[in-house]
GULUM-683157 format. One record per residue: residue in three letters; x, z, y of N, C-alpha, C in turn. Coordinates in pm, whole numbers, plus 50000, padded with zeros to 5 digits. Atoms other than C-alpha are relative to their C-alpha. Last residue first. Layout:
REM GULUM-683157
ALAXZYXZYXZY
...
***
This chain:
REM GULUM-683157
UNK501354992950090468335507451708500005014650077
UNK501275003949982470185485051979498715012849955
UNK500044995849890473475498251885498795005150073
UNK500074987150037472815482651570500135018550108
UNK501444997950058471925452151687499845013649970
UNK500904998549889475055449751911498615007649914
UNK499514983349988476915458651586499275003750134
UNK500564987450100475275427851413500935016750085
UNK499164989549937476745403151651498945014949949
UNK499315005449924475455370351527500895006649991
UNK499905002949853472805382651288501394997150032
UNK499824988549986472475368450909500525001750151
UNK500144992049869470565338350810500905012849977
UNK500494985949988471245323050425500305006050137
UNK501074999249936471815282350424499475016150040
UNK500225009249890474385284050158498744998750103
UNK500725011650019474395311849956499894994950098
UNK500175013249887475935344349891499624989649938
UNK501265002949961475005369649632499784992650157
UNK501055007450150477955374449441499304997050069
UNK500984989850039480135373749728499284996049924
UNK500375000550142482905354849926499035008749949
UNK500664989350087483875352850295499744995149859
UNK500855005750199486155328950503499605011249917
UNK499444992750122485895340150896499384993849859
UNK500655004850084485955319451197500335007249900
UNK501025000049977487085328251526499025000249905
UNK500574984750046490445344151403498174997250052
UNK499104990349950492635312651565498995014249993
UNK500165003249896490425284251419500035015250082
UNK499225009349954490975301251069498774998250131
UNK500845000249861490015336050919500424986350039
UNK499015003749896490925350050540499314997250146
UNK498875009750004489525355750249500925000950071
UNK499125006949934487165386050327500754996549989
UNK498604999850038484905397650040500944991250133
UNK499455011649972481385405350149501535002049959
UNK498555000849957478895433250144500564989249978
UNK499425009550138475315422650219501085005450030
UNK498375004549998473715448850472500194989949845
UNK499014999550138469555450650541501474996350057
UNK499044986350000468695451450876500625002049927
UNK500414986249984465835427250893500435013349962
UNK500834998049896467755398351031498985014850003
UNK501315008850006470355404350757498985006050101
UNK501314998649998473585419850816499224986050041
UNK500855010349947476675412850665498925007450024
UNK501305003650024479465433250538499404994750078
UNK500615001549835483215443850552498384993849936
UNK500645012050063484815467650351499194996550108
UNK498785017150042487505495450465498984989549906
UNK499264992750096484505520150542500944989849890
UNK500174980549999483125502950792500365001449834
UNK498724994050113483885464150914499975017149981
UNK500214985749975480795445051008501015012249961
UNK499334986050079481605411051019499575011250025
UNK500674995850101479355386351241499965011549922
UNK501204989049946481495382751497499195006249924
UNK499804986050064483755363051252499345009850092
UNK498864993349842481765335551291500485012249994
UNK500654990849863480665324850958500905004050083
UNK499385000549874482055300150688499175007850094
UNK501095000149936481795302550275500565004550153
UNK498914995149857483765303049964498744996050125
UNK500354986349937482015302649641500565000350101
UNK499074990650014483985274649528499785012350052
UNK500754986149941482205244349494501095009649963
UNK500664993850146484025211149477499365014950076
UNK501144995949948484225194649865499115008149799
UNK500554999050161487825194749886498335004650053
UNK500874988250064488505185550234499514999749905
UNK501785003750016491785163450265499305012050028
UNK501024988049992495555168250363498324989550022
UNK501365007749929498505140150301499255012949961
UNK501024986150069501905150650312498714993350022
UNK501135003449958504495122650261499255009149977
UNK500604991450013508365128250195498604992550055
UNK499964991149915510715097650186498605011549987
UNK499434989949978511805078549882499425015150141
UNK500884995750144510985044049986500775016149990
UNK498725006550148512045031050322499205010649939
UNK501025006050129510565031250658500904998149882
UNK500024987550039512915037450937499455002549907
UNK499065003850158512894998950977500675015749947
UNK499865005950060509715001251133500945001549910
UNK500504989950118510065029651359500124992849870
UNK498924992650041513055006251557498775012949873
UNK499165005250102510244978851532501105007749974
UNK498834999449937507704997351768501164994349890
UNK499195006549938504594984151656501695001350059
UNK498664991549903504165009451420500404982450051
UNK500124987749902500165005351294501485008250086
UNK500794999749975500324971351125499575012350094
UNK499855008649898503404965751082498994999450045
UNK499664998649897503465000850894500104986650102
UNK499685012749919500464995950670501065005850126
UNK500215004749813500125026150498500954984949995
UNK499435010449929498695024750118500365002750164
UNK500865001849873497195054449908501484992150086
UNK498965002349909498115052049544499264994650110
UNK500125007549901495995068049270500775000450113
UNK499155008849928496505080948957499404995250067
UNK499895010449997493765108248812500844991250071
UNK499765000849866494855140948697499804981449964
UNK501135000949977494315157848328499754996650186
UNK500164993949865497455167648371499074999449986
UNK499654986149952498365158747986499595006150085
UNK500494987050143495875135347884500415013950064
UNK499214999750067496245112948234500115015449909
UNK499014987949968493485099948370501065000149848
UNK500384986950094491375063648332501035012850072
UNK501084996850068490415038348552499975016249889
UNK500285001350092493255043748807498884999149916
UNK500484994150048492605037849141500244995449888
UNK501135006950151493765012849395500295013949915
UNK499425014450109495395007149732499184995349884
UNK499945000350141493235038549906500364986149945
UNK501255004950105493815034050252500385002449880
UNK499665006650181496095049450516498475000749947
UNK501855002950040496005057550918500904994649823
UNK500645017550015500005067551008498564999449903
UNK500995001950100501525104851108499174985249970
UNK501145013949981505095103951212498675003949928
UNK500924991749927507545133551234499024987450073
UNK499745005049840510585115651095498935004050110
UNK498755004550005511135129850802500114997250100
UNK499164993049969507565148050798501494995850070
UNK498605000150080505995114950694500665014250095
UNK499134994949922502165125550751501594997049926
UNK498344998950064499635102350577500975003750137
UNK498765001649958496105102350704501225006649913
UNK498674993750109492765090750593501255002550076
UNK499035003549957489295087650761501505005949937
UNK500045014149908486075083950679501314995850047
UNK499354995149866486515109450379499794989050051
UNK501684998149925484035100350087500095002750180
UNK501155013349949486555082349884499525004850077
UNK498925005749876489035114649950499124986250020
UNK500254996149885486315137349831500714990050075
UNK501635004649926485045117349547500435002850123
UNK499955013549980489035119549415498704993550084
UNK499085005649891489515153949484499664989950015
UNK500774990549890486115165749220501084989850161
UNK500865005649979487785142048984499344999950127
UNK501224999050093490865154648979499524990150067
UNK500864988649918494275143649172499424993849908
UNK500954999950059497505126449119498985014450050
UNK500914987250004498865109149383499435003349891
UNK500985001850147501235076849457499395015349982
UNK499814989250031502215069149830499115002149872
UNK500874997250060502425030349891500445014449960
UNK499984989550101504365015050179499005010849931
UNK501154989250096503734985450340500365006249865
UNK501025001449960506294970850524499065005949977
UNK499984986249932508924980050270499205002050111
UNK501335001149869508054946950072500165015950072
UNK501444986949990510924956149780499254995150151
UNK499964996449869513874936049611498945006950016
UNK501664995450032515484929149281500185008750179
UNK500184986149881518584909149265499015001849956
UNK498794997549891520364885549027499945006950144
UNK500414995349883518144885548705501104998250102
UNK499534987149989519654859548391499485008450160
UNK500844986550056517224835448334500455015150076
UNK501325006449996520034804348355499165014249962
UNK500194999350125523594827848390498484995650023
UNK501404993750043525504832948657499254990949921
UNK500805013650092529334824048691498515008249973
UNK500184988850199530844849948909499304989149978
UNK499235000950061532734836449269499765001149851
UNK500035013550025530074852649515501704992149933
UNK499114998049909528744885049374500494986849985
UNK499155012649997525774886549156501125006550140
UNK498935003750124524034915949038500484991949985
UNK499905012749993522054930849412501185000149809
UNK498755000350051520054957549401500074987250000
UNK499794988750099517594969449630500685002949935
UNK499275000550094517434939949911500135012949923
UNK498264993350044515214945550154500184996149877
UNK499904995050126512044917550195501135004150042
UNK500124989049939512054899150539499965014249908
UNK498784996149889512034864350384499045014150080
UNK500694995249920510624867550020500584997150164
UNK500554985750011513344854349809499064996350139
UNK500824997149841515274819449774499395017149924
UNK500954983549988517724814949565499415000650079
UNK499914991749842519944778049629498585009049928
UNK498684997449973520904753849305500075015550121
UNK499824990249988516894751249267501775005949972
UNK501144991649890516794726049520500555013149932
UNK499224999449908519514702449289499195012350106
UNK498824989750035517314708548991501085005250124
UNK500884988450071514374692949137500945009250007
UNK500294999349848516844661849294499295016550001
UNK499124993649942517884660748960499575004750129
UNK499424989150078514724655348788500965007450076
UNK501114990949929513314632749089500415013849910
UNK499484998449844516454613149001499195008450046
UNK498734990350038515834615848587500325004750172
UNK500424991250044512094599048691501035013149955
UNK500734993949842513584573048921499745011049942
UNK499024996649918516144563548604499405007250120
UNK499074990750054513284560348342500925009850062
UNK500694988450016511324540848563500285008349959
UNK499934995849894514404519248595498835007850015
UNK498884989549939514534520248229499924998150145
UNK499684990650076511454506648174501035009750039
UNK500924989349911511314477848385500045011949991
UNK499344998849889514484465948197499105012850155
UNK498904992350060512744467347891500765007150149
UNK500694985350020509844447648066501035013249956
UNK500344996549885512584420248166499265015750036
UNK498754995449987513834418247816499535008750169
UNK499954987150066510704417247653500865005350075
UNK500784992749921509334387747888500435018249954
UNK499644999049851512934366947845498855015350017
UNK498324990349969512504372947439500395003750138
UNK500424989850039508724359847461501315009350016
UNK500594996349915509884329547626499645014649971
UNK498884999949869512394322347374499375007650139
UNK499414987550030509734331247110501134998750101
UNK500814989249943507694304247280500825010649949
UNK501234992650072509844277047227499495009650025
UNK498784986450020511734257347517498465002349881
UNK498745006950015510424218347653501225016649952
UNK499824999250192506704223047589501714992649964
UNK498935014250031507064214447969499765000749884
UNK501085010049980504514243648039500134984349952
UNK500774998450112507594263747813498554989950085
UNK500215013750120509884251148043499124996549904
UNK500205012849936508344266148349500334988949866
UNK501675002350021508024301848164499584984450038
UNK500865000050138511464299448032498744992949996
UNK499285013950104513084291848367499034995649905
UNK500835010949943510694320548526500394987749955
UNK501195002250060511754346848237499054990550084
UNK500345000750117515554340748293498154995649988
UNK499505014150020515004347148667499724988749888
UNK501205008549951513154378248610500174985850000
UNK501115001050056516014390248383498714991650031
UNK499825011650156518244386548610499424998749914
UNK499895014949898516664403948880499854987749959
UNK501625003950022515794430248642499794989750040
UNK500305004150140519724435348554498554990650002
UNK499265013349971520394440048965499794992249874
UNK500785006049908517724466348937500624986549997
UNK500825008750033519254481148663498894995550037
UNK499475012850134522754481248776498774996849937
UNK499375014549942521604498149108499964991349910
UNK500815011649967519504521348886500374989850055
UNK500485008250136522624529448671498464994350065
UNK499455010950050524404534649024499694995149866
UNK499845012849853522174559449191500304987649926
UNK501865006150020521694579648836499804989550137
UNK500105012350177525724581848844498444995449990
UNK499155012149983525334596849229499944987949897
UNK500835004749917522764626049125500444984650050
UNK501325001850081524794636248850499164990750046
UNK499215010850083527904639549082499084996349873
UNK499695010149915525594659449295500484988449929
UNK501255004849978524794683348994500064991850074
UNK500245011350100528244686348914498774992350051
UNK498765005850074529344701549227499834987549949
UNK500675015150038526404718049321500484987949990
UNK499225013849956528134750549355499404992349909
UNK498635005550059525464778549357500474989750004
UNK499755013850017523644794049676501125002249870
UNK498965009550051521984827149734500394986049921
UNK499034988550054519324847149939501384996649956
UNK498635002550078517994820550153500965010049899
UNK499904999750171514684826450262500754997749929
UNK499845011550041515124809550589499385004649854
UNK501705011149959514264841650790499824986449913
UNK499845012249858517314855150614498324995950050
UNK499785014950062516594886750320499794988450158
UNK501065003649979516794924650512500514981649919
UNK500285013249819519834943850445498654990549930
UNK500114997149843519644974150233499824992350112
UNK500824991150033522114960549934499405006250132
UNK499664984850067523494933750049498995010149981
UNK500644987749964522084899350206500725008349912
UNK500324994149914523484862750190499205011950065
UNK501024996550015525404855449858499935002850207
UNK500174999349902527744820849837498355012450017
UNK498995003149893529014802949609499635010350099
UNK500424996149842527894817149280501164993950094
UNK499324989749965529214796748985499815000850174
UNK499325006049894526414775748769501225013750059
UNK498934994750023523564776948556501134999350098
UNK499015007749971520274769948691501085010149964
UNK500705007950086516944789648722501094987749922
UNK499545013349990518554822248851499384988949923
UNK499435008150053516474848948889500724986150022
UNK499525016449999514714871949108501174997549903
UNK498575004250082512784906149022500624986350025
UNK499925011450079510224919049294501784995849962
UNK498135000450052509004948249410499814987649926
UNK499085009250134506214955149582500875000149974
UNK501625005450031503804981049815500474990949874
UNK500715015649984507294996549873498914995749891
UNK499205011350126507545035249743499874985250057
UNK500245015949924507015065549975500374989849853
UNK499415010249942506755101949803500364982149982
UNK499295006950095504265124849738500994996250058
UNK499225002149917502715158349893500774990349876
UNK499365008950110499535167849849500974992750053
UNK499275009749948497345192350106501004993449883
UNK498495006950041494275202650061500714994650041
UNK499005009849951492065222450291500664997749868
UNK499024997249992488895239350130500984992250030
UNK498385014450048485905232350199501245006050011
UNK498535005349924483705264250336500884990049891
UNK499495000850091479935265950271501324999350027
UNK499005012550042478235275850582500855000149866
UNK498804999150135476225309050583499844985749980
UNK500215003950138473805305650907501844997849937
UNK498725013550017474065322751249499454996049876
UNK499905004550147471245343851427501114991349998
UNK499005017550037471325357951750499945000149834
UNK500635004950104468925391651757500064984749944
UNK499954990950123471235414451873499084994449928
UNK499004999950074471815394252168500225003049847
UNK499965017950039467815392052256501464996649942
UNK501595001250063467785431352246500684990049927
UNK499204991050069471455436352444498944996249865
UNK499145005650013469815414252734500545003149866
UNK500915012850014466275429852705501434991949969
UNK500874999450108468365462752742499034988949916
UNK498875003750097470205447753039499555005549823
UNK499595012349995467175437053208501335001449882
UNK501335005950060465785468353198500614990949920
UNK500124995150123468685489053322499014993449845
UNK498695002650073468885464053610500085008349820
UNK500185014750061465315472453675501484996649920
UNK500445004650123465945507553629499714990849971
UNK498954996950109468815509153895499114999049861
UNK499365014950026466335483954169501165007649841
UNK500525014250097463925509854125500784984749945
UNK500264994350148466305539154187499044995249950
UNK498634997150030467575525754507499594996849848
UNK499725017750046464045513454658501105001349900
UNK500645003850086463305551854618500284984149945
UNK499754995250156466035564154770499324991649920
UNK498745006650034465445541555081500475004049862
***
């Protein structure tokens, strides 16, 4: 019975030595480490746009304020069409008159034309009826063509805008005489909002190269998918930083319409990438470490030590960032180097 005892305690002993062995001889590989960025702009509408008056006249009538959304109709503001109507009326009644003129005229030039087969009128008589008539034609083409004028003009009496566009500023109020040219709001697409950025070169490959983008608004504790809008061609002397503005779509990714109109220009945006420039920096499990005589080091499969500079640690101390002259991507070193050493 002893004996079975004290075979089954050196097997176990065996086993765990073989265990302790094969531990001590885990390998990991030296990862390069990316570094997190994070960049922090703020919001702007995707557009803006300047409106004008095309027409002189005295506001009747504005429908949005600063902040409020433009009508489903597109109606921003109306001026009094007053004259213009009473424009529209007088061109009524000079074609009446020269329709009723042409009439007469035609008349005239069938008389003529019958006497003249008669050789009972002269031909310049006849010729005078056909001028008069054509004349006549004339101006009532004349008159349809001033009516399609007014009618033109009469439309743009009334502002239109974008419908669903905020208002930004408004420079009419209703009662003020405004002015042909002169601006009378400026508005903004707040829908899609554009965050502007500058960043290198090195940043700029990384964020093309990312599959996926996100924009955090802090303000309201939202994060939303985003695209690159557009890219400057060139940089800028001073920063030496390239412009580019990354786009979210909020009708597109906030169905909820109360997030929607939370949206506005101005507000904070963090966006985080992985820089993929080089930077000596580098990723192993922090098992790895060897920490003696306040420095920490690496071992290599055949025992050798590398020392090492410790950054820092992320994914809650599992992972450690190292540095060193003589790191390199792809380079073996054991797992749990203190087992190994144990081992010897």
């Amino acid at each position: 019975m002893l004996k079975t005892i004290l075979i089954l305690i050196a097997a176990t002993l065996l086993l765990s030595v073989m265990a302790t062995s094969l531990t001590a001889q885990e390998q990991v590989t030296l990862q390069p480490h990316y570094r997190t960025i994070t960049l922090t702009g703020f919001t702007y509408p995707r557009k803006e746009l300047t409106i004008s008056s095309e027409v002189n006249g005295k506001c009747e009538a504005v429908y949005a304020d600063v902040g409020e959304k433009i009508p489903d109709n597109g109606v921003f503001a109306r001026i009094d069409t007053t004259f213009i109507r009473l424009d529209i009326e007088a061109n009524k009644v000079n074609q009446e008159r020269a329709e009723r003129q042409l009439a007469q005229e035609e008349k005239t030039l069938a008389r003529f034309t019958s006497l003249r087969r008669k050789e009972s009128a002269p031909q310049a008589q006849l010729d005078e009826a056909e001028l008069a008539a054509d004349l006549n034609k004339l101006e009532i083409r004349k008159l349809q063509n001033e009516a399609r004028r007014l009618e033109e003009k009469l439309v743009r009496h009334t502002i239109t805008a974008p419908p669903g566009w905020l208002l930004i500023e408004r420079f009419i109020e209703p009662g003020e005489l405004i002015q042909e040219s002169k601006p009378v709001a400026r508005l903004g697409d707040f829908r899609q909002l554009l965050v502007p950025l500058a960043v290198s070169y090195g940043e700029l490959q990384a964020i093309e190269a990312a599959s996926r983008l996100q924009v955090e608004l802090p303000d309201i504790a939202l994060t939303l998918p985003a695209t690159i809008y557009r890219t400057s061609p060139v940089f800028d002397a001073a920063t030496r930083k390239i412009h580019v503005d990354l786009l979210i779509d909020a009708i597109r990714h906030t169905p909820d319409q109360n997030i929607q109109e939370s949206l506005r220009g101005g507000m904070r945006a963090h966006f985080s990438f992985k820089s993929f420039e080089a930077n000596n920096r580098f990723s192993i499990p922090a098992t790895a470490l060897i920490n003696r005589y306040e420095a920490q080091w690496l071992m290599k499969p055949d025992g050798s030590t590398t020392q090492v500079i410790l950054l820092g640690t992320e994914n809650n101390g599992l992972t450690a960032i190292i540095s060193g002259e003589n790191l390199e991507a792809g380079q073996n070193y054991l797992a749990i180097p203190e087992n190994a050493a144990g081992s010897q």
